[in-house]
C-alpha positions as CSV (number, residue, x, y, z in Angstrom):
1,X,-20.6,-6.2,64.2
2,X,-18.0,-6.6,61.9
3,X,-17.9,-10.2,60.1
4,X,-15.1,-11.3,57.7
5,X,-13.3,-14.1,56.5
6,X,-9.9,-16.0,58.2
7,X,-8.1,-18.5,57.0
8,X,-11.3,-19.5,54.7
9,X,-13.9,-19.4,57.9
10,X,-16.1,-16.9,58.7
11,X,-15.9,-15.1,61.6
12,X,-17.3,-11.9,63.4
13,X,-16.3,-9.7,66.1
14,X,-18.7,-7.2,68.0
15,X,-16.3,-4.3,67.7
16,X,-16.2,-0.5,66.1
17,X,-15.1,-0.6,62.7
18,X,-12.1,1.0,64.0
19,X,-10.5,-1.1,66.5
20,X,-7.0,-1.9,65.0
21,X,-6.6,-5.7,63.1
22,X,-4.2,-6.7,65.6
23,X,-5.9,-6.2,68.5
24,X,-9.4,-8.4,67.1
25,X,-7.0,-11.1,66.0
26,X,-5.0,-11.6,69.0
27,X,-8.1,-10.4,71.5
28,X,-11.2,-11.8,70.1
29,X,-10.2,-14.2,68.2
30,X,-7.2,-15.4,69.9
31,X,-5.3,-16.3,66.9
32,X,-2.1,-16.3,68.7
33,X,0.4,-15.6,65.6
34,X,0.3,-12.2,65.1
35,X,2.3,-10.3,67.6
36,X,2.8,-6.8,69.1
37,X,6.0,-5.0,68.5
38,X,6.6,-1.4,68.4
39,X,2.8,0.0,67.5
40,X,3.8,2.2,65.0
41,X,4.2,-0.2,62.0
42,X,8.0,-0.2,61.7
43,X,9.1,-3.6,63.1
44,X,7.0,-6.3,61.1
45,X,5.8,-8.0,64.0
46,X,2.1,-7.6,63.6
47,X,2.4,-8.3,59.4
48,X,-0.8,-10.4,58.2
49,X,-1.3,-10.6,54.8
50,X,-4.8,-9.9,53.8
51,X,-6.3,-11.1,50.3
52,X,-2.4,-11.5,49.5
53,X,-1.2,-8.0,50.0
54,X,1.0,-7.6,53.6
55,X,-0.7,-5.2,56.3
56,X,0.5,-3.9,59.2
57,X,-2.3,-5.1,61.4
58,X,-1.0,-2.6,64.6
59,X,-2.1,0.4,62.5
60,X,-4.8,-0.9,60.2
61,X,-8.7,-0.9,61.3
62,X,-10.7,-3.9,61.4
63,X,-12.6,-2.3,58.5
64,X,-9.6,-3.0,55.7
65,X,-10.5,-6.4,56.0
66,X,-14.5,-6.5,55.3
């Protein structure tokens, strides 16, 4: 279970640690924003910024953000 905080609300997701960001935002969470471009963090389509600081949510685990 991995639980962390989005847009100021607490939420949790029931997967590994190291499912990719993108794929528990868009998937689990629905929040439709965040897109899928190229998968290999080169295009800026899945950005998010997390506690301020951009992140490529196609290539970074779940885990950066708890």
């Amino acid at each position: 279970m991995i639980q962390f905080k989005l847009n100021g609300q607490a939420v949790k997701s029931n997967v590994p640690s190291t499912t990719n960001l993108l794929t528990v935002l868009s998937h689990d969470l629905q929040v439709n924003g965040t897109k899928f471009g190229c998968g290999k963090a080169q295009c800026g389509a899945c950005l998010v910024l997390v506690d301020g600081n951009p992140v490529k949510s196609c290539v970074a685990p779940v885990s950066a953000v708890v």
